[in-house]
C-alpha positions in Angstrom: 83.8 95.2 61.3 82.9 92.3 60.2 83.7 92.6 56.6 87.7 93.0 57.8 87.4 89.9 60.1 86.5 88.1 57.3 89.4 89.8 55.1 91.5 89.1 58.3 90.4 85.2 58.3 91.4 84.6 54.3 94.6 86.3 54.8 95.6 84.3 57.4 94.5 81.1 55.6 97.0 82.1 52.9 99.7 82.2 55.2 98.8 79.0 56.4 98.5 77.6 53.1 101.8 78.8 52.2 103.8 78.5 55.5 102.5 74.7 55.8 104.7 74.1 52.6 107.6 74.7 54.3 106.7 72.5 57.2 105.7 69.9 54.9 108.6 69.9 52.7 110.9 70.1 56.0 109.1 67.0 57.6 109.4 65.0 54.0 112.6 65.8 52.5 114.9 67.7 54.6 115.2 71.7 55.0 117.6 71.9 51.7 114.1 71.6 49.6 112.3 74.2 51.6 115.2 76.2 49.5 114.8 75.2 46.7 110.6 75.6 47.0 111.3 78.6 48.2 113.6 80.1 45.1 111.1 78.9 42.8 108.1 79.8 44.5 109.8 83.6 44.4 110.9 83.5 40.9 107.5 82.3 39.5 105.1 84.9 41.9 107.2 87.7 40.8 104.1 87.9 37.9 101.5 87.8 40.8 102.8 90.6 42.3 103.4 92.7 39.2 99.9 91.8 38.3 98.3 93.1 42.5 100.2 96.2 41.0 98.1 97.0 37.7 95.1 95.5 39.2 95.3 96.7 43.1 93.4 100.6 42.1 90.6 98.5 40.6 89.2 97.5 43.9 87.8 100.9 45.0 86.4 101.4 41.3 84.7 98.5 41.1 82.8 99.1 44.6 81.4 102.6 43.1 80.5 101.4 39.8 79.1 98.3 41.9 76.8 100.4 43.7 76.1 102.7 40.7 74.8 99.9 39.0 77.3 100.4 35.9 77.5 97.1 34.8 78.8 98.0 31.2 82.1 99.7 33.0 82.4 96.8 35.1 82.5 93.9 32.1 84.8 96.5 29.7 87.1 96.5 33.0 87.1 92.6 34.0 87.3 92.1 30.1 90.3 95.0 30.0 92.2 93.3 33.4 91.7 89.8 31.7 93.9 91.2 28.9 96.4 92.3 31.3 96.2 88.7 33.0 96.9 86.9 30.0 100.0 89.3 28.8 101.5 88.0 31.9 101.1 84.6 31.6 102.6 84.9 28.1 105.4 86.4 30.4 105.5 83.9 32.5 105.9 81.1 29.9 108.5 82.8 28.5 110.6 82.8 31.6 109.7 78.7 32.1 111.8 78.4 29.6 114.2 80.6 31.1 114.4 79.7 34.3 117.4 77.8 34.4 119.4 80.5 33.1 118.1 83.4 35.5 117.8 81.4 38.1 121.8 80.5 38.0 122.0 84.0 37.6 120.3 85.0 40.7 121.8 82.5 43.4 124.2 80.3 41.1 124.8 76.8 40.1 124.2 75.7 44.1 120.4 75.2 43.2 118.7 73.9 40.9 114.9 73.6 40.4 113.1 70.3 39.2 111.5 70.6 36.1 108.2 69.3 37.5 108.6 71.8 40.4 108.8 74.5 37.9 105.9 73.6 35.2 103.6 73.2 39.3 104.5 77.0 39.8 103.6 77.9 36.6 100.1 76.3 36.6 99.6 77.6 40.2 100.5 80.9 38.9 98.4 80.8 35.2 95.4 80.0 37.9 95.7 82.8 39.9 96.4 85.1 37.3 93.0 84.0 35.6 90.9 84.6 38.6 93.0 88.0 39.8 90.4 90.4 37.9 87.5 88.4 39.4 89.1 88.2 42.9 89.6 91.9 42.4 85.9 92.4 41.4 84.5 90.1 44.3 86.5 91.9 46.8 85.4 95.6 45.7 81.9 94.6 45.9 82.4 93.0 49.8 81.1 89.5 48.9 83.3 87.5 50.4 81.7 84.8 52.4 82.2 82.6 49.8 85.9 83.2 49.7 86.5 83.1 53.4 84.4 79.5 53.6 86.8 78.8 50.5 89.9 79.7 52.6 89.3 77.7 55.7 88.3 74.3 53.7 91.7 75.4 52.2 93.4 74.9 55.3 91.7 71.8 56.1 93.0 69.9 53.2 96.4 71.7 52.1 98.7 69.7 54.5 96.7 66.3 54.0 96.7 66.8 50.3 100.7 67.8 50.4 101.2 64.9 51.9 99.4 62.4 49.8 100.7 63.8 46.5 104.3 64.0 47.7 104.5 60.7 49.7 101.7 58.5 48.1 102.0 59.5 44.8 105.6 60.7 44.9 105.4 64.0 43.0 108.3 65.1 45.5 108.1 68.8 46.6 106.3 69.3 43.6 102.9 67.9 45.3 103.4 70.5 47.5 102.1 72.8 44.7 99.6 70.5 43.3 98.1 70.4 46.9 97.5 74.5 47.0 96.6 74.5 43.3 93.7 71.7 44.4 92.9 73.5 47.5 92.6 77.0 45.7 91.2 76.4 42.3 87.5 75.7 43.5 87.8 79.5 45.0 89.1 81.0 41.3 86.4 78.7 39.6 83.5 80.2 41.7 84.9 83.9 41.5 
């Protein structure tokens, strides 16, 4: 029971994390940005979600060879998933530099992304495609106190952080990004 709370707890602080952008951008720079952050937050975490797909079946291996004790299978599979990770972050470079295009293609010339908004997305998503196989591997093997203290000092400093990079340091909506990127790269580091 206690394991799912905590699964529970880090899922909601995600949605936090990720719903307090909207608020943020709303409160700063009017709802027509929550748009845009919101087409190019879709068009750059398509590669997350392809990647939950290849890696996803992983979770329940990695819990029996956890508790086997079969290490080797568990480095040849982190080592095997980090592959995986990095073929789609050559993917998602690829379509940095076509965003523009595809992005017209998909809702037309009535929005358009900043660059600096696109290269945040990209770094947010090369991070959490580098710490996917170990997220996977942390979560398989139930140790995740460390990622549900993580996700609640995440919460504490997303919206803060949002607003200092976007107002103080005027990154614009793109702070938004740099904020969640700051408040969930110590969690991919430790993993």
């Amino acid at each position: 029971m206690s394991l799912g709370i905590n699964f529970f707890i880090i899922q909601i602080a995600s949605l936090v994390i990720f719903s307090s952008a909207n608020i943020v951008l709303t409160q700063l720079y009017g709802p027509e940005e929550v748009t845009v952050f919101n087409i190019a937050q879709r068009y750059f975490t398509i590669f997350l979600m392809l990647n939950a797909i290849f890696i996803s079946p992983y979770w329940s291996s990695f819990t029996e060879a956890f508790y086997k004790n079969d290490i080797v299978w568990i480095k040849k599979t982190i080592r095997k998933l980090n592959y995986i990770s990095f073929l789609f972050i050559f993917g998602l470079l690829i379509s940095l530099f076509l965003a523009d295009k595809l992005i017209f293609l998909w809702v037309g010339k009535s929005i358009s992304v900043p660059p600096t908004l696109k290269i945040a997305f990209t770094a947010h998503v090369i991070i959490q495609l580098l710490a996917a196989p170990y997220n996977i591997f942390v979560n398989g093997v139930s140790k995740v106190r460390l990622a549900l203290y993580g996700a609640l000092i995440s919460i504490i400093i997303t919206i803060p952080l949002s607003i200092f990079f976007s107002s103080t340091l005027n990154a614009g909506p793109s702070g938004v990004v740099f904020a969640i990127i700051c408040s969930t790269l110590p969690s991919g580091i430790i993993w």
